[in-house]
C-alpha positions, 0 to 999 in steps of 0.5 A: 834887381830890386825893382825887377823885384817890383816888376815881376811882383806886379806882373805876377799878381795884378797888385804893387807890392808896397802901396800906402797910398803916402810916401812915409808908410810906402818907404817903410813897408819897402824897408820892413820887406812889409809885402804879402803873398798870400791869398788872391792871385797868389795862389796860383802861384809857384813856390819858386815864383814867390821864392824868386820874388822874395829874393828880388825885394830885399831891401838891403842890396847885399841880400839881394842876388846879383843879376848872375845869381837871379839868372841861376834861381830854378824859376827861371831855369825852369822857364828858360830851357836851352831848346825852347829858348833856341826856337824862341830866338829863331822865331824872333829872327824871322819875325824881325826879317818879315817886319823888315820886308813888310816896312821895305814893301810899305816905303815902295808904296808911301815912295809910289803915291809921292811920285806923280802919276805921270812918273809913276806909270813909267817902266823904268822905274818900277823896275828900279823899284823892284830892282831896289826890292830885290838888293833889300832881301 
């Protein structure tokens, strides 16, 4: 959790939440929870956001929510509704469906420009192809 912690901190603001630039003063900012939140990017940002992160980049483990009780935090119910989550998930469905087709339909192409041209022109196998095609969808 808490380099999901690290994750999202960098997503959120642009910047690491502990860089030193050694290891030595790195290691201690991690174990102190030395990170800052204030001013740059960080205004834009959420009060639960920052909650969320806080949370995340405890360094002592048992501090730090479980993946469960992460899931549970109001920010990220707040971005994860049931209804929208639902149309997510159908959308990513047919997006992977179409990806499907469009791979299926590039294989034919890479499979014709293979097969000699003399063999390419033959009916019987472009209707096996389209035949092969039609058992894919």
């Amino acid at each position: 959790m808490w380099s999901a912690g690290c994750i999202l901190y960098e997503l959120l603001s642009g910047n690491k939440a502990f860089d030193e630039g050694n290891r030595h003063d790195t290691r201690e900012m991690i174990q102190k929870g030395d990170f800052s939140m204030e001013g740059g990017s960080w205004e834009d940002i959420s009060v639960q956001a920052k909650d969320f992160v806080r949370k995340l980049l405890q360094y002592t483990p048992s501090s730090r929510p479980t993946a469960i009780k992460a899931l549970q935090h109001v920010w990220i119910l707040e971005h994860t509704k049931k209804s929208d989550s639902v149309k997510s998930l159908r959308e990513c469905l047919t997006n992977l469906k179409l990806y499907r087709v469009i791979n299926f339909i590039l294989g034919l192409i890479f499979l014709t420009l293979l097969i000699e041209p003399q063999q390419r022109a033959s009916s019987s196998l472009l209707a096996s192809d389209l035949d092969l095609f039609h058992k894919k969808l």
